[in-house]
C-alpha positions in Angstrom: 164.0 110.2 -8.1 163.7 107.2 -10.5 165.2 109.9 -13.3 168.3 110.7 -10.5 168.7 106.9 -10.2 169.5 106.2 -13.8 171.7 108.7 -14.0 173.7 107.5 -10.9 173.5 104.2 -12.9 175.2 105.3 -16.0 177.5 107.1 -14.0 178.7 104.4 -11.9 179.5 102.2 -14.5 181.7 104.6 -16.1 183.1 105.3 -12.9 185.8 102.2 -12.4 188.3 101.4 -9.5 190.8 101.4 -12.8 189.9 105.1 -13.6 190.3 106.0 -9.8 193.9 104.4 -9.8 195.3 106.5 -12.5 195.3 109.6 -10.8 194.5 109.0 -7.1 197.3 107.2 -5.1 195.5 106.4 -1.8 193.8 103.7 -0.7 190.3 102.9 -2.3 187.9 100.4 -1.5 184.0 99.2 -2.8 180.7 98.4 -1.1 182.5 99.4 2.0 180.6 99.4 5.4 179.9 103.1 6.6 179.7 101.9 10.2 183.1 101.4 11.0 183.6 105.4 10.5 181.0 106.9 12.0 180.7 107.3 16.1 177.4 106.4 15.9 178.9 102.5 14.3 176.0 103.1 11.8 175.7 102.9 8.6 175.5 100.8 5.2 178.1 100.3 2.5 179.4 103.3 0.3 179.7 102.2 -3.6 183.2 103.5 -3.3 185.2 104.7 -0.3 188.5 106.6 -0.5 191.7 107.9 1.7 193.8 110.4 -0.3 197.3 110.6 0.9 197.6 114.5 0.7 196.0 117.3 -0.6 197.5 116.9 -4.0 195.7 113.2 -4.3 192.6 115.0 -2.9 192.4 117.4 -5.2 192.6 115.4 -8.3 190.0 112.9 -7.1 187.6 116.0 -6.2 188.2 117.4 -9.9 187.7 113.6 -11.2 184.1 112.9 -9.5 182.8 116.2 -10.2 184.2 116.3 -13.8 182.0 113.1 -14.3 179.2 114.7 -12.0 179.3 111.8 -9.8 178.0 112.2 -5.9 180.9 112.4 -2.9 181.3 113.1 0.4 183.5 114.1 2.5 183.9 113.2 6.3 186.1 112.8 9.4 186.0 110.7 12.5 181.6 110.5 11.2 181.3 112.5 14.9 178.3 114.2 13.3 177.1 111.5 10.8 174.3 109.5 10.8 174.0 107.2 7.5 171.5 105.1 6.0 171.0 101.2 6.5 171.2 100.8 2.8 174.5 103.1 2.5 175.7 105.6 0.2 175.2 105.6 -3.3 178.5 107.6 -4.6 181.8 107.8 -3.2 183.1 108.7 0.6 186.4 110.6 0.8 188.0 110.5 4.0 190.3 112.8 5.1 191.4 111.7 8.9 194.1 109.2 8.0 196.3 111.1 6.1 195.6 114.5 6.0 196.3 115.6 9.9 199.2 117.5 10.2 199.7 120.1 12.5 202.3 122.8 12.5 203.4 126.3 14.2 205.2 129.7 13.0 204.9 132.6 15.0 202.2 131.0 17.2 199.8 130.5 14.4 198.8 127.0 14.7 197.9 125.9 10.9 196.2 122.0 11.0 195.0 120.2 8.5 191.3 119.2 8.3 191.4 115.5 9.3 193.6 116.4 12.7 191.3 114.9 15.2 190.3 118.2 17.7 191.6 116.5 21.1 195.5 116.1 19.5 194.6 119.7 18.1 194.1 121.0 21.7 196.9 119.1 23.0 199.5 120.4 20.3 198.6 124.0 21.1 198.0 123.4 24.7 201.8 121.8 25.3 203.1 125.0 23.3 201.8 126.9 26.2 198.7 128.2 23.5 194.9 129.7 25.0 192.0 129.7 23.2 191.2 125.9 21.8 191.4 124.2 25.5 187.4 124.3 25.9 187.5 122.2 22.7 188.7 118.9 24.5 186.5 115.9 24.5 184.4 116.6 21.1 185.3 114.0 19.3 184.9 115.2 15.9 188.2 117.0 13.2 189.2 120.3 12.4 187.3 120.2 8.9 183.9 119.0 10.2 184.3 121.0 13.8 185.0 124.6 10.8 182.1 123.5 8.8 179.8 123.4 11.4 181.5 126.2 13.9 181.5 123.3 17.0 182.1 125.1 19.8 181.2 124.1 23.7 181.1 125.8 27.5 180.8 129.1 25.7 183.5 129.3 23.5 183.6 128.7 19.6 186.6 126.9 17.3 186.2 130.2 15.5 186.8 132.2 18.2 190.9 132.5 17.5 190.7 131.7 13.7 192.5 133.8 11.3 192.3 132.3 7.7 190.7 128.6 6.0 192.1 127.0 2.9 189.4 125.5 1.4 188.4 123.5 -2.2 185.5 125.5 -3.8 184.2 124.1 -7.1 187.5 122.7 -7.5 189.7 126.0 -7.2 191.5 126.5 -3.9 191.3 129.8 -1.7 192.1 131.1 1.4 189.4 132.3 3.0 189.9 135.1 6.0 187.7 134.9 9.2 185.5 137.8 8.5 184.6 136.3 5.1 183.3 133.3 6.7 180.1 134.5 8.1 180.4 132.5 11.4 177.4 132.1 13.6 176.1 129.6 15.7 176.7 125.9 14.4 177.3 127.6 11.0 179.8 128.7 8.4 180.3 129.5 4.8 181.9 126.4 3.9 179.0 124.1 3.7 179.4 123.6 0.3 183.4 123.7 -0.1 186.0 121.5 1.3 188.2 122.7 4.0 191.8 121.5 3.6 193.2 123.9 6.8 192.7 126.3 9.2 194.9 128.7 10.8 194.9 130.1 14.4 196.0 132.9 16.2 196.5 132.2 20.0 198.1 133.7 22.7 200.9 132.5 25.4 199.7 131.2 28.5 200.5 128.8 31.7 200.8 125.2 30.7 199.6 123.4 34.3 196.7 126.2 34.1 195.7 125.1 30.7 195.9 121.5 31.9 193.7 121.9 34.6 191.1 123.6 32.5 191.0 120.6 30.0 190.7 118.4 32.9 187.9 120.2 34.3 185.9 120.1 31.2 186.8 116.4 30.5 185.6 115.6 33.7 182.2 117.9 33.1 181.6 116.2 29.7 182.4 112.8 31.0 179.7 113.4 34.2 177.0 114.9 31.8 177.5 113.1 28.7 176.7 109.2 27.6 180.5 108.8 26.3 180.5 104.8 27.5 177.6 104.3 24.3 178.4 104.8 20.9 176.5 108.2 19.5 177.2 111.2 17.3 177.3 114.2 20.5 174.2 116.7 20.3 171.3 115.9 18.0 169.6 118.9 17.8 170.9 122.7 18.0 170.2 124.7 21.1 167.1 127.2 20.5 167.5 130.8 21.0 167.0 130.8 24.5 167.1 127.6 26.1 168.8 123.8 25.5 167.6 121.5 23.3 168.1 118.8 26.0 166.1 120.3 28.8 163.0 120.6 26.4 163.4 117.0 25.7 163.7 116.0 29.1 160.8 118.1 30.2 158.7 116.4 27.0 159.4 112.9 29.3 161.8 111.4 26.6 164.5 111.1 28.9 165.7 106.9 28.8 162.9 106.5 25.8 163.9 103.5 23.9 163.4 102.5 19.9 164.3 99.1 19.0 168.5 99.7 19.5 168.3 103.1 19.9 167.6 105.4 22.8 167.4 108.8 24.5 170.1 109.2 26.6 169.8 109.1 30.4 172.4 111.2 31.2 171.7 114.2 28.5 168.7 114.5 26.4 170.3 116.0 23.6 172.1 112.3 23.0 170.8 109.5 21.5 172.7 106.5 21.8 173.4 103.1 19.6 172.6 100.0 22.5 174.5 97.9 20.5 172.3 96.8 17.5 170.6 100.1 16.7 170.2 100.6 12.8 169.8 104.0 11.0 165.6 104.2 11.2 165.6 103.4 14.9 167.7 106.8 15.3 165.3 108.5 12.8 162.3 107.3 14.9 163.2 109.0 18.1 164.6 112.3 16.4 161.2 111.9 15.3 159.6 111.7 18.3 161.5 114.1 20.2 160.7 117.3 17.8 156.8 116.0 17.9 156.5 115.6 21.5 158.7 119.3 21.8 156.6 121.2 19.4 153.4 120.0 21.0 154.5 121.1 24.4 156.7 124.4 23.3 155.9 125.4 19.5 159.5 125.1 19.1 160.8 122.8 16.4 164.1 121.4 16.9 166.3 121.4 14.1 169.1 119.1 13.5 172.8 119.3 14.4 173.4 116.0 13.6 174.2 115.3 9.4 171.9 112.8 7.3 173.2 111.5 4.9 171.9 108.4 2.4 168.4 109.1 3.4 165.2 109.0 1.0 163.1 112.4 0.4 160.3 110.8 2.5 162.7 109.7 5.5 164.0 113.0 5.6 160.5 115.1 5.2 159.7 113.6 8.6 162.3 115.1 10.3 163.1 118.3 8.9 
């Protein structure tokens, strides 16, 4: 660790807003705070935080950072995110506030990975589109929700996909759906960038789609802690059952760690009361997969993404 650091040092000094400039033309900003974009309104400072304009200016800061082998992420709306108190050391590329578009030929809907899923599922749903409607109300963007296959009330956001364009070790590709070895909460493309993703859906009644989205918007809203800032389901759902009924039934439901607690409406959710930092959150994920495994043998594993963390933070809840 102490070895990793020093590099990171070196690196970040010949890493320099200057150098950025030259080839990126999008906004950039230092020591910026992570917790204005994340859902959870966690999170400390990134050493350098970045909006590429298109996927030209991404591109050339992706090939830049891992030229110089210097740490980045990418993210979203930070629907899935948790980060550390003490931040990021590296860069943060976001890709919601410029790279969003979304566009139609032939009724294959082709959107870009920072288009938010809820203006996704409108777009197709107001071209009379099925297929993405029982995506409405996850707050999350098509990059993240490919990444992680999000899906909800039995229906995945792979379901109607035909093709991702994606960055992978700085080449692009197009990457067909039965190359992408979908599964539950999973993909391919954990290690790539996705810039797009195309869909294939079919023609269908406008009012009935409507009603279906208000259905499940009314469903999530009933169910789900949406009033209280949190990053959707913590853990995946075992083979068999919900992670949120085990936690329930372990007597977690409304359990509280300094600003942080179980939800209670959902077990699955944790939510930020306001002033909840980073290690209260880690404290009851904590918690929750001890008190589970005691009662169940089954160990929850994470949907939720850590990022920032120390090797000894993350060790406990792995």
């Amino acid at each position: 660790m102490e070895i990793w650091r020093r590099i990171f040092e070196n690196n970040k000094k010949m890493i320099s807003v200057e150098k950025i400039k030259s080839l990126f033309r999008g906004k950039i900003s230092i020591n910026e705070p992570m917790a204005k974009y994340t859902s959870f309104r966690i999170g400390g400072p990134a050493d350098f935080y970045c909006e590429p304009i298109d996927k030209k200016d991404l591109i050339s800061l992706v090939q830049y950072f891992s030229k110089e082998k210097f740490p980045f992420i990418i993210i979203g709306r930070g629907s899935n995110l948790l980060i550390s108190d003490e931040g990021i050391r590296g860069a943060v590329i976001n890709l919601e506030k410029q790279l969003n578009s979304l566009t139609i030929k032939d009724e294959i809907v082709t959107a870009e990975s920072g288009a938010r899923l809820a203006i996704f599922v409108d777009f197709c749903i107001q071209r009379s589109l099925v297929g993405v409607e029982m995506l409405a109300g996850i707050p999350g963007t098509i990059g993240g929700a490919v990444v992680m296959n999000a899906g909800a009330y039995g229906g995945e956001i792979s379901d109607n996909l035909t093709e991702v364009e994606i960055l992978r070790n700085g080449e692009l590709k197009k990457i067909k759906k039965s190359e992408a070895e979908f599964s539950y909460r999973h993909s391919a493309f954990s290690n790539d960038i996705v810039l797009s993703a195309s869909f294939k859906l079919q023609k269908g009644d406008v009012s009935q789609l409507l009603n279906r989205r208000r259905e499940l918007l009314l469903k999530r809203n009933s169910s789900q802690p949406l009033n209280l800032p949190n990053s959707g389901s913590v853990f995946k759902n075992p083979i068999g059952t919900h992670a949120g009924k085990l936690v329930e039934e372990a007597g977690l439901k409304g359990f509280q760690f300094g600003g942080a607690k179980i939800s209670d409406k959902h077990g699955n959710f944790i939510v930020n009361l306001g002033d909840a930092k980073a290690k209260d959150i880690i404290e009851l994920i904590h918690t929750a997969q001890d008190k589970v495994f005691a009662r169940t043998n089954i160990k929850l594993q994470l949907e939720v993404k850590l990022v920032g963390f120390t090797e000894d933070e993350m060790v406990l809840v792995k």
